[in-house]
SEDREN-220030 format. One record per residue (C-alpha): residue in three letters; z, x, y. Coordinates in Angstrom, 3 decimals. Example, Ala and Ser with C-alpha at 12.3 -4.5 7.8 and 13.67 -1.06 7.14 Angstrom:
BEGIN
   r       pz       px       py
 Ala    7.800   12.300   -4.500
 Ser    7.140   13.670   -1.060
//
This chain:
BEGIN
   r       pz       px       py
 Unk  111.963  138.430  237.708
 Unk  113.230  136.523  234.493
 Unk  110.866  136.287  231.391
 Unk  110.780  134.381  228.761
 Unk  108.372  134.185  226.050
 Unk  108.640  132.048  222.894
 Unk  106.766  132.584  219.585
 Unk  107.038  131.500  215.926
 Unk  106.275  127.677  216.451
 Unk  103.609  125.836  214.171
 Unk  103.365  123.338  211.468
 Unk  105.323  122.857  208.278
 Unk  105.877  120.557  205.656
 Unk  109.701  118.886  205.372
 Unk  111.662  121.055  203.654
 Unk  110.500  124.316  205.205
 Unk  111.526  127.070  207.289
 Unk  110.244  128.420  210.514
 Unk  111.969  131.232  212.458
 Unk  111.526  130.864  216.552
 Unk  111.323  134.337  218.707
 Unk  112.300  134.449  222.181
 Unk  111.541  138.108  224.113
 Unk  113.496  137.898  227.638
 Unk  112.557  140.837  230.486
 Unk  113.767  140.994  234.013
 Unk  117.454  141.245  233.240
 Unk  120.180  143.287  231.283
 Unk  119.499  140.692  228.246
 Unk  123.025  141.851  226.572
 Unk  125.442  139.953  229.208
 Unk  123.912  137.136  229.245
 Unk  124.282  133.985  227.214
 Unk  120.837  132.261  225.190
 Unk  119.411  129.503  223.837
 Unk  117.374  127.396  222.567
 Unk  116.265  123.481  223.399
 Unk  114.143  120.945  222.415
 Unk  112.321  118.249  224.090
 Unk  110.431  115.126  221.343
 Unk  108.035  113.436  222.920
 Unk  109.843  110.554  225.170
 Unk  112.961  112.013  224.819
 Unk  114.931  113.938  227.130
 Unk  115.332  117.684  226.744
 Unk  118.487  118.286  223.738
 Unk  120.764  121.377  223.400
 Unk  119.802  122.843  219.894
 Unk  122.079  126.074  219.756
 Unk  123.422  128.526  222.081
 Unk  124.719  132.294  221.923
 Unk  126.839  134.139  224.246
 Unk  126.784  137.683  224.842
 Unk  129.181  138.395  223.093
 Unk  128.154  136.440  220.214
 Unk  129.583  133.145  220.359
 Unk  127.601  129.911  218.966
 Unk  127.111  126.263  219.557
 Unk  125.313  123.953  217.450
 Unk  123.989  120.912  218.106
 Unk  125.309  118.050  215.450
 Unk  121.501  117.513  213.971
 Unk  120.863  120.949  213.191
 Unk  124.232  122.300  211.902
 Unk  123.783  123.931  208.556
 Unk  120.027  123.829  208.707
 Unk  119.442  126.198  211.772
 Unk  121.118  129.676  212.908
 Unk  120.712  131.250  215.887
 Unk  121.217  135.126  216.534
 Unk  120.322  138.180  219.120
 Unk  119.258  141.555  218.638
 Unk  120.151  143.602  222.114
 Unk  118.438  146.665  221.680
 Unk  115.236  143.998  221.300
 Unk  116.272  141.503  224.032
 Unk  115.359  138.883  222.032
 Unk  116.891  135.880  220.692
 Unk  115.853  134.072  217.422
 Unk  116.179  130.758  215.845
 Unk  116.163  130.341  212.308
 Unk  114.909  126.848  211.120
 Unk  115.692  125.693  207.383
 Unk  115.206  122.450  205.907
 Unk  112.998  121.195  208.337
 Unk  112.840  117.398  208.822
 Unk  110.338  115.259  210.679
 Unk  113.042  114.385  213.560
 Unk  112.846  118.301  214.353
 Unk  109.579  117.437  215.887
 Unk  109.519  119.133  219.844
 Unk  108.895  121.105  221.426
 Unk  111.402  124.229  221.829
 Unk  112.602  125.889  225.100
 Unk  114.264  129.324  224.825
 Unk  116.900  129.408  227.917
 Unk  118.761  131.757  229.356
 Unk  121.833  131.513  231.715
 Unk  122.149  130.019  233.950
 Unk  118.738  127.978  234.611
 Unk  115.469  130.066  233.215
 Unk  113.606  129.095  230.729
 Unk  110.208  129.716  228.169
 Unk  106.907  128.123  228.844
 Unk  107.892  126.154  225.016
 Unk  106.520  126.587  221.852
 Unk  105.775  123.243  219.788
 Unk  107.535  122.676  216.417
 Unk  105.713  120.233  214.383
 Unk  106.918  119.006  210.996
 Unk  105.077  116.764  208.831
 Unk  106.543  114.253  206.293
//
């Protein structure tokens, strides 16, 4: 059975960094592709970034620049990197992982 398990959220202050943790069990973690989501209160649920297993990204258009997102195999664990933190980043974030499992969320809150 697929695991997820998110860490790293909290509060910080615009301008600031957090860095996002996502352990994954219940699979061989190296073939398959990551991510990470987020869902803002009345808003539908956004692609942030994406990593394939071979190391491949996508970035979604708000966060390019400002977030990176990278895997460590012999951890099975995928990590996002948050800089420059703005208000709008706001969610909470969903780590994924192909094709449709995902974290229980850990909430990102960024105050102004």
């Amino acid at each position: 059975q697929v695991q997820l398990v998110e860490s790293g959220g909290g509060l910080v202050q615009a301008g600031g960094s957090l860095r996002l943790s996502c352990a994954a069990s219940g699979s061989i973690f190296s073939i398959n592709a990551m991510g990470w989501y987020r869902q803002a209160p009345g808003k539908m649920r956004e692609l942030v970034a994406t990593i394939s297993s071979g190391g491949s990204t996508i970035y979604a258009d708000s966060v390019k620049g400002r977030f990176t997102i990278s895997r460590d195999n012999t951890k099975n664990t995928v990590y996002l990197q948050m800089n420059s933190l703005k208000p709008e980043d706001t969610a909470v974030y969903y780590c994924w992982r192909e094709y449709d499992y995902w974290g229980q969320g850990t909430q990102v809150t960024v105050s102004s």
